[in-house]
BAVEXVO-408529 format. One record per residue: y, z, x of N, C-alpha, C in turn. Coordinates in steps of 0.2 Angstrom, whole numbers, plus 5000, padded with zeros to 4 digits. Last residue first. Example, Ala and Ser with C-alpha at 12.3 -4.5 7.8 and 13.67 -1.06 7.14 Angstrom:
// BAVEXVO-408529
(rec (4989 5035 5064) (4995 5036 5068) (5000 5039 5064))
(rec (4972 5039 5066) (4978 5039 5062) (4984 5039 5066))
END
This chain:
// BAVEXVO-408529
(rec (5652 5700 5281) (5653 5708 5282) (5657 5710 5288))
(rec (5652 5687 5270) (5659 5689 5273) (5656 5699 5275))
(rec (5639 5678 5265) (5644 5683 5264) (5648 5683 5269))
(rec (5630 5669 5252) (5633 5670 5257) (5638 5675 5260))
(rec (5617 5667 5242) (5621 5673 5242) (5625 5675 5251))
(rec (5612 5653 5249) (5609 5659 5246) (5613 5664 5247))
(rec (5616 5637 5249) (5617 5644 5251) (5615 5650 5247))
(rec (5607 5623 5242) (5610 5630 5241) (5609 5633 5247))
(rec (5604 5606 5236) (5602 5613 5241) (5606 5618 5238))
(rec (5598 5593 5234) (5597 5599 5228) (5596 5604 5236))
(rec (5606 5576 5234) (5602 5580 5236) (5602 5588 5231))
(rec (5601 5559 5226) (5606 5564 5228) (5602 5571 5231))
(rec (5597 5546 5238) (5594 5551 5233) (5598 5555 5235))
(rec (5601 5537 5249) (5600 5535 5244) (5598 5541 5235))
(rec (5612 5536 5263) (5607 5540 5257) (5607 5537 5251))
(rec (5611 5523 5272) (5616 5528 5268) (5610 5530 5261))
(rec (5605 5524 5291) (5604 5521 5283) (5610 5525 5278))
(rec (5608 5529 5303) (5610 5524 5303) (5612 5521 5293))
(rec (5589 5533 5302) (5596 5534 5307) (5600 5526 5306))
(rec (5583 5534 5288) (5582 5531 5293) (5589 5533 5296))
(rec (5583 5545 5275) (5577 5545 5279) (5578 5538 5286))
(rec (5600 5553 5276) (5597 5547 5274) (5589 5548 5278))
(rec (5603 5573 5273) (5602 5563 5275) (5597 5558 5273))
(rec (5610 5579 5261) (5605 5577 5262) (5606 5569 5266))
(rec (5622 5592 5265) (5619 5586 5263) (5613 5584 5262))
(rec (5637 5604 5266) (5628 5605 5266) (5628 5598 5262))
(rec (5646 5616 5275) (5644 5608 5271) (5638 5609 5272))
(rec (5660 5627 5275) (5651 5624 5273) (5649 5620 5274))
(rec (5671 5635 5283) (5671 5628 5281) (5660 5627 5282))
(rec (5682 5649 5287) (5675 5646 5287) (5675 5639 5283))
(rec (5697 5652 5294) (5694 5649 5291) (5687 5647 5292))
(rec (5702 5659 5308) (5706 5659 5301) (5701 5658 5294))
(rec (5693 5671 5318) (5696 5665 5316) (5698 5666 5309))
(rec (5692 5686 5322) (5698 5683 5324) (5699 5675 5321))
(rec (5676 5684 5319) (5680 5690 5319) (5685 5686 5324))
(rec (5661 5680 5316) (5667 5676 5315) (5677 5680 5317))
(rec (5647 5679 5320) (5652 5683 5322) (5658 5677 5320))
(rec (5632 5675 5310) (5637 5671 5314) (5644 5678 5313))
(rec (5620 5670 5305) (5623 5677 5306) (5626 5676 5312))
(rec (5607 5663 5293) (5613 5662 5297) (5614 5668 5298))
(rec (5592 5656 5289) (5596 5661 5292) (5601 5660 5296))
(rec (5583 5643 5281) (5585 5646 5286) (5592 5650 5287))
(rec (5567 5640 5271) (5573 5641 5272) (5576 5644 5278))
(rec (5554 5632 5266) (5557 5634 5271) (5564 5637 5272))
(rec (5555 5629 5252) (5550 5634 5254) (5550 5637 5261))
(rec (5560 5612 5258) (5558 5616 5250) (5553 5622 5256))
(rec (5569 5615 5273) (5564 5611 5268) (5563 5614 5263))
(rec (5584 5614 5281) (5579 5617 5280) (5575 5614 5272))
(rec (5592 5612 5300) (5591 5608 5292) (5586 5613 5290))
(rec (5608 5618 5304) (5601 5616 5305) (5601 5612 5300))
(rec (5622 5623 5316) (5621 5615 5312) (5614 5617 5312))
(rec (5639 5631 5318) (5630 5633 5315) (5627 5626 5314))
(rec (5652 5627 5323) (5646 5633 5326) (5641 5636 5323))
(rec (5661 5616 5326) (5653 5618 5323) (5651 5624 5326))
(rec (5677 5620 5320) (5673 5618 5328) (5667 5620 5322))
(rec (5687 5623 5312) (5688 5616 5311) (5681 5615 5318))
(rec (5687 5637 5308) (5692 5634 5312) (5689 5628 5314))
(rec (5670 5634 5312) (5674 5639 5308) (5680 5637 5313))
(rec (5657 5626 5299) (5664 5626 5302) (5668 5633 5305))
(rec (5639 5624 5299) (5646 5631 5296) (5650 5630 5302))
(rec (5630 5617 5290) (5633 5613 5293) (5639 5619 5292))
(rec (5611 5605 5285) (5619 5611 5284) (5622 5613 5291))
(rec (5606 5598 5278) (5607 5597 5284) (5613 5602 5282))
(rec (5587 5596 5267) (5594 5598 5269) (5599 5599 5275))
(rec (5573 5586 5265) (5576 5593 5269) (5585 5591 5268))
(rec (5563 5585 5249) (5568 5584 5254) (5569 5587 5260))
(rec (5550 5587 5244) (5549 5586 5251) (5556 5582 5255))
(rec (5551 5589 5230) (5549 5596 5234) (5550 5595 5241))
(rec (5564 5585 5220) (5561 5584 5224) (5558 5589 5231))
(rec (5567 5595 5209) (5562 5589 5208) (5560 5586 5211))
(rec (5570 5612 5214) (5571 5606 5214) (5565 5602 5212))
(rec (5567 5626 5211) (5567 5622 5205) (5569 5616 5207))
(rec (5567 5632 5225) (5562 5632 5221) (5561 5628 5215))
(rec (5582 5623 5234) (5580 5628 5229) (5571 5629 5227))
(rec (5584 5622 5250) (5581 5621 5245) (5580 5624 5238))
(rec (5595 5632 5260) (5587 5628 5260) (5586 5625 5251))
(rec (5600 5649 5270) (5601 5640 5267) (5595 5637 5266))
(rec (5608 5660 5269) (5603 5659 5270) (5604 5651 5265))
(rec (5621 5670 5276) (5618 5668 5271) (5611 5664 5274))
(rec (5635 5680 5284) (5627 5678 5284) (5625 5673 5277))
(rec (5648 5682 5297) (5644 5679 5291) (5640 5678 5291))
(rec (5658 5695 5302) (5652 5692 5302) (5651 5687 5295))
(rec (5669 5704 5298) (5669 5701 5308) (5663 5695 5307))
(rec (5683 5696 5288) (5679 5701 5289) (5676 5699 5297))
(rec (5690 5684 5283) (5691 5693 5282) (5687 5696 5284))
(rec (5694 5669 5283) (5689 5674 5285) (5693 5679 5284))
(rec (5693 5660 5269) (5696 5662 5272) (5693 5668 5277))
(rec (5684 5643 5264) (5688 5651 5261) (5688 5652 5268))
(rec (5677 5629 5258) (5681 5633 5263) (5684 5640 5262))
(rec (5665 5621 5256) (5668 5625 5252) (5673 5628 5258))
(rec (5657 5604 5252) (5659 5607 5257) (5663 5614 5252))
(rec (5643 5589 5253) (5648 5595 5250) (5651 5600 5252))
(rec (5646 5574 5264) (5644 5583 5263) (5647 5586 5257))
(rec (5648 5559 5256) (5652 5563 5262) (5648 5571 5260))
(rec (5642 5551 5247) (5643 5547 5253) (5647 5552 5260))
(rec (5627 5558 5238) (5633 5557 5242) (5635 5554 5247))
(rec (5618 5551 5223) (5620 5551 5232) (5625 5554 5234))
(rec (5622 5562 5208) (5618 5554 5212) (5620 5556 5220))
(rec (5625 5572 5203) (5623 5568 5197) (5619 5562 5204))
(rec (5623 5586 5215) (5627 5581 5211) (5622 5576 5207))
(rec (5621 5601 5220) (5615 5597 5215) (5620 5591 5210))
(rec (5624 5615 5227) (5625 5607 5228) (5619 5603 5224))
(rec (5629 5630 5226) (5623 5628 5224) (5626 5618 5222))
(rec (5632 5645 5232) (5634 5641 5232) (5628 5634 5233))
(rec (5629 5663 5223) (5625 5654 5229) (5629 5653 5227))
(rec (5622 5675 5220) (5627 5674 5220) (5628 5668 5226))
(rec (5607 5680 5217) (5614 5680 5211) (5620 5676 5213))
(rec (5595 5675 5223) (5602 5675 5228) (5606 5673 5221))
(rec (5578 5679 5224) (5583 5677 5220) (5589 5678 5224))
(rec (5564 5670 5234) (5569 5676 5233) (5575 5674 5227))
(rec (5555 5658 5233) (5555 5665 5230) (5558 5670 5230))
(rec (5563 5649 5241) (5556 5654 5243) (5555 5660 5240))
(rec (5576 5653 5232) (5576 5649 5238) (5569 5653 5241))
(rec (5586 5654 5216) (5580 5655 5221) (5579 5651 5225))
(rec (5603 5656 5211) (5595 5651 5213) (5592 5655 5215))
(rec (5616 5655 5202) (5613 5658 5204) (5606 5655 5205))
(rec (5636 5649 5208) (5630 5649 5203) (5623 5656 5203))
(rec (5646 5637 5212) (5646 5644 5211) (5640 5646 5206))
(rec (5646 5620 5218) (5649 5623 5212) (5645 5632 5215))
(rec (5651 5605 5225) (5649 5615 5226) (5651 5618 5220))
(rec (5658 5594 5221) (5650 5595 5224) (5645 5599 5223))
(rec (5669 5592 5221) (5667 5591 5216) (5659 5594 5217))
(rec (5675 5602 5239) (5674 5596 5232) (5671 5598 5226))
(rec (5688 5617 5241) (5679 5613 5240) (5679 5605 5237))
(rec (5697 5627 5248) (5695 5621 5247) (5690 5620 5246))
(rec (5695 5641 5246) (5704 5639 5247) (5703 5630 5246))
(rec (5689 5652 5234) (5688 5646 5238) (5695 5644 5241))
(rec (5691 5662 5227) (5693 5664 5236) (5691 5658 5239))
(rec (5687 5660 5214) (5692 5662 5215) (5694 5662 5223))
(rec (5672 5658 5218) (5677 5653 5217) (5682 5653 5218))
(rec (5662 5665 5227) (5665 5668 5222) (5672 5662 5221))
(rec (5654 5666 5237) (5652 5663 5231) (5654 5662 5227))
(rec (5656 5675 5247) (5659 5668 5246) (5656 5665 5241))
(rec (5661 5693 5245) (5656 5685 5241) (5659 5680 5244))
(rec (5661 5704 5256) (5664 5699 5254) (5660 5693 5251))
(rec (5658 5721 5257) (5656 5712 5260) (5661 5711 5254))
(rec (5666 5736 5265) (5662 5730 5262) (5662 5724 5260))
(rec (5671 5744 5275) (5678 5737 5271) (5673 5735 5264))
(rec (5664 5750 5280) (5671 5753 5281) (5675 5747 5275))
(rec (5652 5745 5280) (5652 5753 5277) (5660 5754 5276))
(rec (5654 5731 5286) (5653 5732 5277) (5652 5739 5275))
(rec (5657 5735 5297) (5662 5733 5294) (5660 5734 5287))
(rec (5643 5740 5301) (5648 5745 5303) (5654 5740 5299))
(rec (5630 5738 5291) (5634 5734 5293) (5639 5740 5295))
(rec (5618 5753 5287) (5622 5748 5284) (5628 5745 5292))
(rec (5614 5765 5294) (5610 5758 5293) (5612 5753 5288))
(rec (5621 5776 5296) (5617 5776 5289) (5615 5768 5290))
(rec (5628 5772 5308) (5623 5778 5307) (5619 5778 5302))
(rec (5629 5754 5308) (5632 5761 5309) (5624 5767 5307))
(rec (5627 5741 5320) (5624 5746 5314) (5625 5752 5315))
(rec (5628 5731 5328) (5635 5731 5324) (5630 5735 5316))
(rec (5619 5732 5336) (5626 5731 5338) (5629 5731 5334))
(rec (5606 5736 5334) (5611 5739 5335) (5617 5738 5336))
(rec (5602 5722 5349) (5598 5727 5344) (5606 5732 5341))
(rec (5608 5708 5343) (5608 5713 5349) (5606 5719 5346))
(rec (5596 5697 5335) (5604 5697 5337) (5602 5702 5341))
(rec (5589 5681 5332) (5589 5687 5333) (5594 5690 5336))
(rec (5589 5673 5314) (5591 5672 5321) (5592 5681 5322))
(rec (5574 5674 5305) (5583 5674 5306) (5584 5672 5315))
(rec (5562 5664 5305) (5564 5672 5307) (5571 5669 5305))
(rec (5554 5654 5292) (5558 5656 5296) (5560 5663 5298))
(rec (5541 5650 5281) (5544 5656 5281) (5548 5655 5293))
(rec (5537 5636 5280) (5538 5640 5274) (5544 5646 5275))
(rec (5544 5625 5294) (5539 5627 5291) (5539 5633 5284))
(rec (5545 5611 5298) (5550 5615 5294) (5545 5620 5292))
(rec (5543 5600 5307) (5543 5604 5309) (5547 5611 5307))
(rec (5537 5588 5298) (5546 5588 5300) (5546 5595 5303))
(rec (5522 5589 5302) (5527 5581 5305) (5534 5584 5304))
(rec (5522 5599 5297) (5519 5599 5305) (5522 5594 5306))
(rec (5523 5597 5281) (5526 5604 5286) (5526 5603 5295))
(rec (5514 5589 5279) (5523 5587 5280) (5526 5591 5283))
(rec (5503 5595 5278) (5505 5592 5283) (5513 5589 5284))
(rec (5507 5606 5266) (5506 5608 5276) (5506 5602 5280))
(rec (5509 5596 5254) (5515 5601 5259) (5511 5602 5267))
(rec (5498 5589 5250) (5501 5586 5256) (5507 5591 5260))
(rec (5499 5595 5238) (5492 5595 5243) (5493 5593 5251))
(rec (5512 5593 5233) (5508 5599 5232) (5502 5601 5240))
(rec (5512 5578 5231) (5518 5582 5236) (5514 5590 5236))
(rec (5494 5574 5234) (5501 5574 5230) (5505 5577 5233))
(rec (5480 5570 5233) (5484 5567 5236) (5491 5567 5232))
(rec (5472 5587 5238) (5472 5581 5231) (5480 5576 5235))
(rec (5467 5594 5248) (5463 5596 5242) (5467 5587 5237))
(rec (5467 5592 5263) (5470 5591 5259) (5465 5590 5250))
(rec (5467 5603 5277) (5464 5600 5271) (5465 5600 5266))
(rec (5470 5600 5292) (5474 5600 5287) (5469 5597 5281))
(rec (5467 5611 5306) (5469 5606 5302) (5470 5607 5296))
(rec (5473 5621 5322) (5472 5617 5316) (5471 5611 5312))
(rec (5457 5623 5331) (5463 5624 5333) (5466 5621 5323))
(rec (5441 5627 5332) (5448 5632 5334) (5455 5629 5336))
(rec (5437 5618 5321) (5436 5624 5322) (5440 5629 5325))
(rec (5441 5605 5328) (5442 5608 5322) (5440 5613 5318))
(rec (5440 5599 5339) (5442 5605 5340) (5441 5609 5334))
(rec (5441 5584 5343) (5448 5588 5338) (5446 5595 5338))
(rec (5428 5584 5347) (5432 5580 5350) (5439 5585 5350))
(rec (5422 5586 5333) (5420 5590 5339) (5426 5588 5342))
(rec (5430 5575 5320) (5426 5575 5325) (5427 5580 5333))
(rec (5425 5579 5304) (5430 5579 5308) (5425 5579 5317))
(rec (5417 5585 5295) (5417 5575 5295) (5422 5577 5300))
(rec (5416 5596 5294) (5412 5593 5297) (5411 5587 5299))
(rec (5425 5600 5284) (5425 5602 5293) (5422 5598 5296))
(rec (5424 5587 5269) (5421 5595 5275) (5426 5594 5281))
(rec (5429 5579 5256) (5427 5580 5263) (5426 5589 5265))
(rec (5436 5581 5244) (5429 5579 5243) (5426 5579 5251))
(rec (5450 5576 5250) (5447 5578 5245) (5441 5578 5245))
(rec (5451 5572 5269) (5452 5570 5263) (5450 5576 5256))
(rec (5457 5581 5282) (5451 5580 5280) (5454 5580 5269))
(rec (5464 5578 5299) (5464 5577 5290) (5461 5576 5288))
(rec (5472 5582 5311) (5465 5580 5309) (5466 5584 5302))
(rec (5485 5575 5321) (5483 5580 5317) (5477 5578 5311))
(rec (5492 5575 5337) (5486 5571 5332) (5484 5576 5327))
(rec (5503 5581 5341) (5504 5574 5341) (5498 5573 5335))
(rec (5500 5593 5345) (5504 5593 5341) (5507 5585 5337))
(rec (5491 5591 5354) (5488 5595 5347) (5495 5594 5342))
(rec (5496 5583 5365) (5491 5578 5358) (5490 5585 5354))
(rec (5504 5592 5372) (5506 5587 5368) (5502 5582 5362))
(rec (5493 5601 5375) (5499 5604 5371) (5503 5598 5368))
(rec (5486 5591 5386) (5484 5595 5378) (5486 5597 5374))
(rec (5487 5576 5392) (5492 5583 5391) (5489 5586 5384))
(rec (5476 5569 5393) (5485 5569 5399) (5486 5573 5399))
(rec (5468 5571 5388) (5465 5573 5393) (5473 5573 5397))
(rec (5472 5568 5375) (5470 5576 5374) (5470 5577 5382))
(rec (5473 5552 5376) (5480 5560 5377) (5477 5565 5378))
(rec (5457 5552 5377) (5465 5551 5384) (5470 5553 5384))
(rec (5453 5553 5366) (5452 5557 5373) (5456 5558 5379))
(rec (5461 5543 5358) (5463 5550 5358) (5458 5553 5363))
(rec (5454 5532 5366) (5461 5534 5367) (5464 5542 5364))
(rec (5441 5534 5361) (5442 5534 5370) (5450 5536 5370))
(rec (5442 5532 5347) (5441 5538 5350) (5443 5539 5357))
(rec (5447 5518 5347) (5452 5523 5345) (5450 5527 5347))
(rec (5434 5514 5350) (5439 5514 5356) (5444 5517 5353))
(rec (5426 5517 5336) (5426 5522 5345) (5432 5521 5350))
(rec (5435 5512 5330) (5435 5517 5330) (5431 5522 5335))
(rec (5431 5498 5331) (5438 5502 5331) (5440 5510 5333))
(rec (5417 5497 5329) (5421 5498 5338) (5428 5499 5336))
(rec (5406 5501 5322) (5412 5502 5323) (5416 5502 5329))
(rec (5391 5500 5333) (5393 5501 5327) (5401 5504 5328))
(rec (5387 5497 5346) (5390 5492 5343) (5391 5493 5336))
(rec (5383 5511 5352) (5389 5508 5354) (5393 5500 5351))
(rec (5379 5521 5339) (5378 5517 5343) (5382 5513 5346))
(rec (5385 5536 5338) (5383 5531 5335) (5382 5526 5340))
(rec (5390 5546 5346) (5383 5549 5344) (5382 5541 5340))
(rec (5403 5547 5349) (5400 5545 5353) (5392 5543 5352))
(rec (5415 5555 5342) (5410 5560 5346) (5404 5554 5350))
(rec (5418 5544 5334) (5423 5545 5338) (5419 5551 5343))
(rec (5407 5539 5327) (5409 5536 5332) (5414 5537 5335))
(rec (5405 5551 5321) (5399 5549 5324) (5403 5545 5330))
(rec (5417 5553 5312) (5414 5559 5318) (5408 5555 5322))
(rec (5417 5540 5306) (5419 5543 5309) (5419 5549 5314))
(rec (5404 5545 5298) (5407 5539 5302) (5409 5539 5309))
(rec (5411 5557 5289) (5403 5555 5292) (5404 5551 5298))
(rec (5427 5559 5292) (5422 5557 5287) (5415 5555 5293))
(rec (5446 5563 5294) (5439 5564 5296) (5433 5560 5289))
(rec (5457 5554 5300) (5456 5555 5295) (5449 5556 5295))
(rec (5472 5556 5311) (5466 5558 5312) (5458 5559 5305))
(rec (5486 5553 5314) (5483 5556 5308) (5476 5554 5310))
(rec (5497 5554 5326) (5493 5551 5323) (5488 5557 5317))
(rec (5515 5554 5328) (5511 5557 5325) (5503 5551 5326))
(rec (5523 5542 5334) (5524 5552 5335) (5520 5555 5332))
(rec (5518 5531 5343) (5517 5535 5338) (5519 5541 5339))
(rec (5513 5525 5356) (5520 5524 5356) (5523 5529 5347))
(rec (5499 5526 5356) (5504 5531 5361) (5510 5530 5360))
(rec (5494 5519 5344) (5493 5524 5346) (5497 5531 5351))
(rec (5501 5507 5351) (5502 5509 5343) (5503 5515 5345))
(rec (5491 5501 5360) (5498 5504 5362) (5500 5508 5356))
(rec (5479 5501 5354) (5480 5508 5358) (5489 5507 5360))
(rec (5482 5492 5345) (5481 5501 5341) (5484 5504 5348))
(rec (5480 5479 5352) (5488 5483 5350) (5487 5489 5349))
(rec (5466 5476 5349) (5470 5479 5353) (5476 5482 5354))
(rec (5467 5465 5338) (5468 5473 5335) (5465 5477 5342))
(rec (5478 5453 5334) (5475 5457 5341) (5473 5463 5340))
(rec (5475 5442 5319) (5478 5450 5322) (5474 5451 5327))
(rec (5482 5432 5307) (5476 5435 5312) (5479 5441 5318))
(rec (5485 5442 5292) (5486 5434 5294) (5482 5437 5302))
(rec (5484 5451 5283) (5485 5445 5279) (5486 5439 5284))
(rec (5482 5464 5287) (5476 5460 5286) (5476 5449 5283))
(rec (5488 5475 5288) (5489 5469 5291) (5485 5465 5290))
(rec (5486 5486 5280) (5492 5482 5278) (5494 5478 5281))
(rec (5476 5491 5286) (5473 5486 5279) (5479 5485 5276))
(rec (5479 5497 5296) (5476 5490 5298) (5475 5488 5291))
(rec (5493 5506 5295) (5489 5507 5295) (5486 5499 5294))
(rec (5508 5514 5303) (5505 5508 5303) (5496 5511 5300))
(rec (5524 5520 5294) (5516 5519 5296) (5512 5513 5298))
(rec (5536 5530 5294) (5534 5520 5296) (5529 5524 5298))
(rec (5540 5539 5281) (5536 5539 5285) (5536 5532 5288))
(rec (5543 5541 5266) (5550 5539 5272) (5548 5537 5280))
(rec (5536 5544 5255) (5542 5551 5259) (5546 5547 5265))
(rec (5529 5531 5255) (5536 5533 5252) (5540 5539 5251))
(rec (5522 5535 5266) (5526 5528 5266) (5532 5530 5260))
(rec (5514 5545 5261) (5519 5547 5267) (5525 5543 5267))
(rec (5510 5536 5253) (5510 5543 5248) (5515 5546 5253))
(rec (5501 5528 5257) (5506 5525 5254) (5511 5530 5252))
(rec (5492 5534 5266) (5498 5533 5270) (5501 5530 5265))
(rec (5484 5541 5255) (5486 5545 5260) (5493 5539 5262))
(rec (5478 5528 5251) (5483 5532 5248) (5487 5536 5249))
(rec (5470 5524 5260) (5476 5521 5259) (5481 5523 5256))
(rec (5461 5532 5262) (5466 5534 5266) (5472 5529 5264))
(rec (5455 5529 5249) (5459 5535 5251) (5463 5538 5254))
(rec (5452 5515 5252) (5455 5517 5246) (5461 5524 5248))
(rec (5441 5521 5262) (5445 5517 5261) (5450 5517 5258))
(rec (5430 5529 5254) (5434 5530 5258) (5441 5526 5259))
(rec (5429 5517 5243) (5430 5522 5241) (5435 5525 5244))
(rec (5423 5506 5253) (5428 5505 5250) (5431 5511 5246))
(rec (5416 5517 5268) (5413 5511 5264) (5423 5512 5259))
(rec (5419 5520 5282) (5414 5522 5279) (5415 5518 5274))
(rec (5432 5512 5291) (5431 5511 5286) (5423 5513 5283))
(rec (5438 5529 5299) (5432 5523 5301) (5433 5521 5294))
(rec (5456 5531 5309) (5448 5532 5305) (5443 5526 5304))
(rec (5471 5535 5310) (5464 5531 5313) (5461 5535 5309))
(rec (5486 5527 5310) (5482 5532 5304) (5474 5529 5309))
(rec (5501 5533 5315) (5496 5527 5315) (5490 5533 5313))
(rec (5517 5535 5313) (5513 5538 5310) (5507 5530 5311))
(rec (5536 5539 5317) (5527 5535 5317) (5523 5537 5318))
(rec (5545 5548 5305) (5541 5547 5311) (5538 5541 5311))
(rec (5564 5545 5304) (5559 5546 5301) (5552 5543 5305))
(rec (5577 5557 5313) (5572 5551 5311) (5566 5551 5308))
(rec (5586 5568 5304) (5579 5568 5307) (5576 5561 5306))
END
């Protein structure tokens, strides 16, 4: 997942404010975020017209509501108070006006610690559509909005399959009532793994999963951790994503289900988000895992080890 851009508008209301947003962008800045915000340009002379290109050529803007600000992006302030921030307002009018569906998910209106609904601006809607109020400036307070930038959200569906297709009459698996599952969790039936994958037991979104395959090396890696075993049975399922005890809450993980050497699963999933497998295996030889954590730029070599798990994977 590249990492996004992010242009920060708001009105400088007085140095306090200020301060706050700074903090907000230095706190994304070092989740990986390129941000542009004006008080890390400030050291040499500056066309501060650029914004509106900035502005459109950004994946994200953040929308920082306050008194002010709501005045002079709703118009209500006088025309020669705060001009950044009025024209910044004219330009988010213009996406919202291009394309609706694309600026709701584009500008996301964020209201600091100590702010209201009400510092946001009519404009944004902020009443019927979402925003993000961010109670304290830490990976905790900031989860929902990291949530909306890597589009990982807490709770995923499984992947949806064919009603009943492979459900016997007592509501159990038709192979797992005739043969029963299969742990891949279980090391003895690894046929290959590295040093990486070890066999364990985790939590993933509050679920417990006794029986994971659980990736948590001393540092970086330069190559996926991986486990391979043998197919026996018609189905696999597991659930993949983050542990609950990881130290870093705002990784995501890239996983990755071989079978016979061809990709046939590839997602990624967040602390608290996790994601569902259930994959027809029936005729190949061999499944093959790998789970890693990318680098935050395209290109870059990860720098922080990663902390995932397969949640009790199986063979039905």
């Amino acid at each position: 997942m590249p990492a996004p851009k992010v242009f920060y508008s708001y009105s400088h209301d007085d140095r306090h404010h200020s301060a706050r947003v700074r903090g907000l962008a230095a706190h994304l800045e070092r989740e990986g975020a390129e941000g542009w915000l004006d008080q890390w340009k400030d050291h040499h002379r500056t066309d501060w017209s650029w914004h509106a290109d900035l502005m459109r050529e950004a994946d994200f803007i953040i929308a920082v509501g306050s008194p002010q600000y709501r005045r002079r992006v709703d118009r209500t302030a006088p025309p020669t108070e705060g001009l950044g921030a009025q024209h910044e307002g004219q330009i988010l009018r213009d996406l919202i006006t291009e394309d609706q569906a694309a600026a709701l998910r584009k500008i996301l209106p964020v209201v600091l610690p100590g702010g209201t609904i009400d510092h946001l601006p009519r404009l944004l809607n902020p009443y019927s559509t979402t925003r993000f109020d961010i109670p304290e400036i830490s990976p905790s307070g900031l989860a929902p909005l990291i949530r909306a930038m890597t589009g990982v959200s807490v709770h995923q569906p499984p992947p949806r399959g064919v009603w009943l297709r492979d459900t016997a009459p007592t509501g159990l698996p038709r192979v797992a009532e005739e043969h029963g599952p299969v742990l891949v969790a279980e090391e003895e039936r690894w046929l290959e793994h590295n040093s990486h994958a070890h066999a364990g037991r985790t939590r993933i979104a509050g679920v417990e999963y006794p029986d994971s395959i659980i990736v948590r090396p001393r540092g970086p890696l330069r190559a996926p951790a991986f486990v391979e075993v043998a197919v026996t049975r018609d189905r696999f399922t597991a659930v993949a994503g983050v542990p609950d005890d990881a130290t870093e809450a705002f990784q995501v993980g890239r996983f990755r289900v071989l079978v016979d050497g061809a990709v046939r699963w590839e997602g990624r999933a967040g602390h608290g988000g996790p994601t569902h497998i259930d994959l027809r295996v029936r005729g190949a030889k061999r499944i093959r895992l790998e789970a890693e954590r990318p680098p935050a730029l395209p290109g870059a070599t990860a720098t922080r080890p990663p902390e995932l798990a397969w949640g009790d994977p199986t063979q039905v």
